[in-house]
C-alpha positions, 0 to 999 in steps of 0.5 A: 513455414514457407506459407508464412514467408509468402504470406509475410512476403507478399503483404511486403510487396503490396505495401511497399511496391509502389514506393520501391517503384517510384524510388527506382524511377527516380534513378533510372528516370525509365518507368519500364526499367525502374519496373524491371530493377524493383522486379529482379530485387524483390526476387533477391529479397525473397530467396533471402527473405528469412534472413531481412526481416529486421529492415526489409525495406532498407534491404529492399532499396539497397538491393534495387541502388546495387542493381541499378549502380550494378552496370550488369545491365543495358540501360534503355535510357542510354539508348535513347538519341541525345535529340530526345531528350523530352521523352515522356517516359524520362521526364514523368518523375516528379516536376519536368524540371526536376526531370530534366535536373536529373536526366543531366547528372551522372549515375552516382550523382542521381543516387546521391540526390535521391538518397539524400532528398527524395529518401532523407538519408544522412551522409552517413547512411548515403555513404553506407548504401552507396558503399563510399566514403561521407566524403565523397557523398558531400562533394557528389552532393554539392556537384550535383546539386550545382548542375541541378541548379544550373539546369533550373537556372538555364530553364527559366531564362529559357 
Protein backbone atom coordinates (compact mmCIF):
# COMPACT_ATOMS: atom_id res chain seq x y z
CA UNK A 1 0.00 0.00 0.00
CA UNK A 2 2.90 2.67 0.71
CA UNK A 3 4.40 1.99 -2.63
CA UNK A 4 1.08 2.81 -4.39
CA UNK A 5 1.04 6.18 -1.91
CA UNK A 6 4.62 7.06 -3.10
CA UNK A 7 3.93 6.03 -6.59
CA UNK A 8 0.66 8.14 -6.62
CA UNK A 9 2.43 10.87 -4.57
CA UNK A 10 5.23 11.21 -6.74
CA UNK A 11 3.45 11.36 -10.24
CA UNK A 12 1.50 14.24 -8.09
CA UNK A 13 4.50 16.16 -7.53
CA UNK A 14 5.88 15.76 -11.24
CA UNK A 15 2.76 16.96 -12.45
CA UNK A 16 1.88 19.81 -10.40
CA UNK A 17 5.45 21.27 -9.01
CA UNK A 18 6.13 23.57 -11.23
CA UNK A 19 2.27 25.26 -10.92
CA UNK A 20 2.70 24.94 -7.04
CA UNK A 21 5.97 26.96 -7.56
CA UNK A 22 5.02 29.35 -9.53
CA UNK A 23 1.80 29.78 -7.33
CA UNK A 24 4.01 30.22 -4.44
CA UNK A 25 6.27 32.93 -6.21
CA UNK A 26 3.49 34.69 -6.80
CA UNK A 27 2.92 35.33 -2.68
CA UNK A 28 6.22 35.35 -1.57
CA UNK A 29 7.70 37.26 -4.85
CA UNK A 30 11.15 35.39 -3.33
CA UNK A 31 11.96 32.10 -5.73
CA UNK A 32 14.29 30.68 -3.05
CA UNK A 33 11.33 30.87 -0.50
CA UNK A 34 8.59 30.04 -2.79
CA UNK A 35 10.70 27.03 -3.29
CA UNK A 36 11.00 26.37 0.35
CA UNK A 37 6.92 27.00 1.05
CA UNK A 38 5.80 24.26 -1.72
CA UNK A 39 8.81 22.11 -0.12
CA UNK A 40 7.50 22.05 3.50
CA UNK A 41 3.77 21.82 2.09
CA UNK A 42 4.37 18.68 -0.11
CA UNK A 43 5.86 17.28 3.13
CA UNK A 44 2.30 17.91 4.87
CA UNK A 45 0.39 16.59 2.18
CA UNK A 46 2.38 13.46 2.08
CA UNK A 47 1.80 12.43 5.75
CA UNK A 48 -1.54 13.09 5.03
CA UNK A 49 -1.83 12.05 1.45
CA UNK A 50 -4.54 8.78 2.28
CA UNK A 51 -6.79 11.44 3.57
CA UNK A 52 -6.52 14.25 0.16
CA UNK A 53 -6.89 12.37 -2.51
CA UNK A 54 -10.43 13.56 -3.52
CA UNK A 55 -8.61 17.50 -4.33
CA UNK A 56 -4.97 17.13 -3.86
CA UNK A 57 -4.23 20.19 -5.68
CA UNK A 58 -6.79 22.42 -3.67
CA UNK A 59 -5.37 20.89 -0.45
CA UNK A 60 -1.78 21.32 -1.78
CA UNK A 61 -2.26 25.15 -2.32
CA UNK A 62 -4.25 25.67 0.69
CA UNK A 63 -1.48 23.85 2.62
CA UNK A 64 1.25 26.49 0.85
CA UNK A 65 -1.52 29.87 1.28
CA UNK A 66 -1.50 28.74 5.17
CA UNK A 67 2.43 28.45 5.31
CA UNK A 68 2.93 31.22 3.55
CA UNK A 69 0.07 33.55 5.88
CA UNK A 70 1.64 31.15 8.83
CA UNK A 71 3.96 34.14 9.88
CA UNK A 72 6.09 31.05 11.64
CA UNK A 73 8.71 32.01 9.49
CA UNK A 74 11.33 35.05 8.58
CA UNK A 75 10.53 36.04 5.26
CA UNK A 76 13.94 36.99 3.11
CA UNK A 77 11.75 39.39 1.41
CA UNK A 78 11.68 41.29 4.64
CA UNK A 79 15.08 41.58 4.81
CA UNK A 80 16.07 42.74 1.82
CA UNK A 81 17.02 47.04 2.26
CA UNK A 82 13.78 49.33 0.90
CA UNK A 83 16.86 50.74 -1.61
CA UNK A 84 16.57 47.29 -3.27
CA UNK A 85 13.64 47.24 -4.62
CA UNK A 86 14.78 46.02 -8.40
CA UNK A 87 15.93 43.00 -6.94
CA UNK A 88 15.65 40.36 -9.80
CA UNK A 89 14.70 37.52 -7.37
CA UNK A 90 11.43 39.88 -6.41
CA UNK A 91 10.60 40.96 -9.71
CA UNK A 92 11.25 37.86 -12.23
CA UNK A 93 7.30 36.74 -11.62
CA UNK A 94 5.32 37.49 -14.18
CA UNK A 95 5.74 41.19 -16.16
CA UNK A 96 8.17 43.64 -13.92
CA UNK A 97 5.07 45.89 -13.53
CA UNK A 98 3.10 43.26 -12.13
CA UNK A 99 6.22 42.66 -9.96
CA UNK A 100 6.54 45.70 -8.56
CA UNK A 101 2.26 46.07 -8.09
CA UNK A 102 2.76 43.32 -5.91
CA UNK A 103 5.84 43.73 -4.08
CA UNK A 104 3.80 47.30 -2.79
CA UNK A 105 0.71 45.32 -1.17
CA UNK A 106 0.25 43.65 2.10
CA UNK A 107 0.58 39.82 2.60
CA UNK A 108 -3.22 39.28 2.66
CA UNK A 109 -3.80 41.65 -0.09
CA UNK A 110 -1.20 39.53 -2.64
CA UNK A 111 -3.16 36.58 -1.54
CA UNK A 112 -6.09 37.99 -2.46
CA UNK A 113 -4.94 39.22 -6.18
CA UNK A 114 -3.42 35.55 -6.69
CA UNK A 115 -6.21 33.81 -5.55
CA UNK A 116 -8.61 35.74 -7.19
CA UNK A 117 -6.54 36.36 -10.53
CA UNK A 118 -3.78 34.31 -10.94
CA UNK A 119 -5.85 30.97 -9.79
CA UNK A 120 -9.60 32.33 -10.93
CA UNK A 121 -11.26 31.37 -7.53
CA UNK A 122 -14.71 33.11 -6.69
CA UNK A 123 -15.03 35.42 -3.58
CA UNK A 124 -16.41 32.52 -2.08
CA UNK A 125 -13.65 30.04 -2.53
CA UNK A 126 -11.01 33.25 -2.01
CA UNK A 127 -12.81 33.71 1.41
CA UNK A 128 -12.86 29.58 2.25
CA UNK A 129 -8.84 29.23 1.50
CA UNK A 130 -8.26 32.44 3.22
CA UNK A 131 -10.41 31.43 6.05
CA UNK A 132 -12.40 35.14 6.22
CA UNK A 133 -15.61 36.63 5.46
CA UNK A 134 -16.79 37.21 1.14
CA UNK A 135 -16.72 40.64 2.66
CA UNK A 136 -13.57 41.02 3.55
CA UNK A 137 -11.77 39.27 0.28
CA UNK A 138 -14.20 42.35 -1.80
CA UNK A 139 -12.89 45.33 0.06
CA UNK A 140 -8.81 43.64 0.20
CA UNK A 141 -9.73 43.28 -3.35
CA UNK A 142 -10.75 46.51 -4.33
CA UNK A 143 -7.70 47.95 -1.88
CA UNK A 144 -5.26 46.18 -3.70
CA UNK A 145 -6.45 46.37 -6.94
CA UNK A 146 -6.22 50.39 -5.98
CA UNK A 147 -2.84 50.38 -5.27
CA UNK A 148 -2.06 48.23 -8.02
CA UNK A 149 -3.52 50.56 -10.30
CA UNK A 150 -1.84 53.36 -8.67
CA UNK A 151 1.64 51.70 -8.96
CA UNK A 152 1.25 51.00 -13.03
CA UNK A 153 -0.33 54.55 -13.09
CA UNK A 154 3.01 56.17 -11.47
CA UNK A 155 5.13 53.74 -13.50
CA UNK A 156 4.19 55.03 -17.03
CA UNK A 157 4.49 58.81 -15.90
CA UNK A 158 7.63 57.75 -14.61
Amino acid sequence: MNATRDADFAEFVAAQSASLVHYARLLTRDGQLAEDLVQEALIKVYLKWNSVRVSPLAYTRRTVLNQYLSGKRKRRVDEVAMGDRDAPTRLDVETPMVGIGLDGLTERERAVVVLRFHLDLSEQQTADMLGVAVGTVKSTSHRALGKLRRTLVQAEQE
